[in-house]
C-alpha positions as CSV (number, residue, x, y, z in Angstrom):
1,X,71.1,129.9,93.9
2,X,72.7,130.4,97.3
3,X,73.3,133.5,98.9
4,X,77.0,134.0,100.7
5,X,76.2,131.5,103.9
6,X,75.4,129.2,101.8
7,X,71.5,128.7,102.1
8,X,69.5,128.2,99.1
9,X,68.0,131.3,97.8
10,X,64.3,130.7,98.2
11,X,63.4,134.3,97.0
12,X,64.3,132.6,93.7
13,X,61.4,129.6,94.7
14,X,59.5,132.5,95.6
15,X,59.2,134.5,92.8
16,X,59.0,130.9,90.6
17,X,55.9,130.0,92.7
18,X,54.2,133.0,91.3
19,X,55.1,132.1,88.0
20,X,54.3,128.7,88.2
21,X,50.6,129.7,89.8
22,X,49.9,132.0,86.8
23,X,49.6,129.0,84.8
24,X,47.5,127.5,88.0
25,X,50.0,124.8,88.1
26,X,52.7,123.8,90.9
27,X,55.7,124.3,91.1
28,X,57.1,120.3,90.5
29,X,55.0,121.0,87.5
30,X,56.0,124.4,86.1
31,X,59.5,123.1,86.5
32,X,59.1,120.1,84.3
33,X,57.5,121.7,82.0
34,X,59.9,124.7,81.8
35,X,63.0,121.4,81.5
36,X,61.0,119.8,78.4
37,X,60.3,123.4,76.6
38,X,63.8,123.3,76.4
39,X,65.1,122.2,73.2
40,X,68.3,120.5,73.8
41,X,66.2,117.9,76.6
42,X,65.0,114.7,74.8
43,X,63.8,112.9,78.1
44,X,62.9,114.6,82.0
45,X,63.5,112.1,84.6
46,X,61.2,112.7,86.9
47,X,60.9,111.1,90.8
48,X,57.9,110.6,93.2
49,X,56.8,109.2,96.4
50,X,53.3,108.4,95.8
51,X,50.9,107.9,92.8
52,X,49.4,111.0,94.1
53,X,52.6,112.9,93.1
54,X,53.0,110.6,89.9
55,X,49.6,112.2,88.7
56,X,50.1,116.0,89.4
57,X,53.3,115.4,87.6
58,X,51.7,114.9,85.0
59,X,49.7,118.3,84.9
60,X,53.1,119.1,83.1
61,X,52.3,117.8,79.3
62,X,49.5,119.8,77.2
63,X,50.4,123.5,78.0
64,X,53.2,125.6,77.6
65,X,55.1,128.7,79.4
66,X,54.9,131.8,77.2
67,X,57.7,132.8,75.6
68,X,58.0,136.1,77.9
69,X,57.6,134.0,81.3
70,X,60.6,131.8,79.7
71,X,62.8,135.4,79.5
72,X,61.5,135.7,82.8
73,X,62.4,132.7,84.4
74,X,66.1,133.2,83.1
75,X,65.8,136.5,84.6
76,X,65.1,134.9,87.8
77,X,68.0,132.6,87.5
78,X,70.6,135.5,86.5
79,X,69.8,137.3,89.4
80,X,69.7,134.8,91.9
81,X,73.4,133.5,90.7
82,X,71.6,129.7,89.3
83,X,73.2,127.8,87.0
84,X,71.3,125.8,84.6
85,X,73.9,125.0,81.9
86,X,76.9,123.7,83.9
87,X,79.9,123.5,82.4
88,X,80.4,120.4,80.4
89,X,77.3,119.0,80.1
90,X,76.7,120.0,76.2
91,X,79.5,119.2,73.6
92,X,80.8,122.3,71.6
């Protein structure tokens, strides 16, 4: 998710923010729940600064992302270059 200079790609955060406020959620919160809707992720480690943060975080648990938003999100990443399996980091 960076462009040729180098900057991250926020047109990518951009069009995940709209995602993330179909659901009416954030995105800190649309992106954990998007990491524990995946199936190969057992545990989320998840960081904060205040207990404010600690308790929108966890606005995550108790929905989910449909199905066709998930295809979408990995539309998102393909064209903005992310990568979210890098290599090595699941056993063949």
């Amino acid at each position: 998710m960076t462009s040729c200079s180098g900057l991250f790609d926020f047109a990518a955060v951009d069009e995940l923010k709209r995602l993330a406020a179909k659901y009416g959620k954030h995105l800190p919160q649309f992106a954990l729940r998007w990491t524990s809707s995946n199936p190969v992720v057992r545990t989320a480690l998840v960081g904060f600064r205040t207990p404010a943060e600690a308790i929108e975080n966890l606005d995550a648990r108790g929905w989910e992302i449909s199905n066709a938003d998930m295809a979408e999100i990995d539309v998102i990443f393909d064209r903005h270059g992310a990568i979210t399996l890098p290599p090595g980091w699941l056993e063949d």
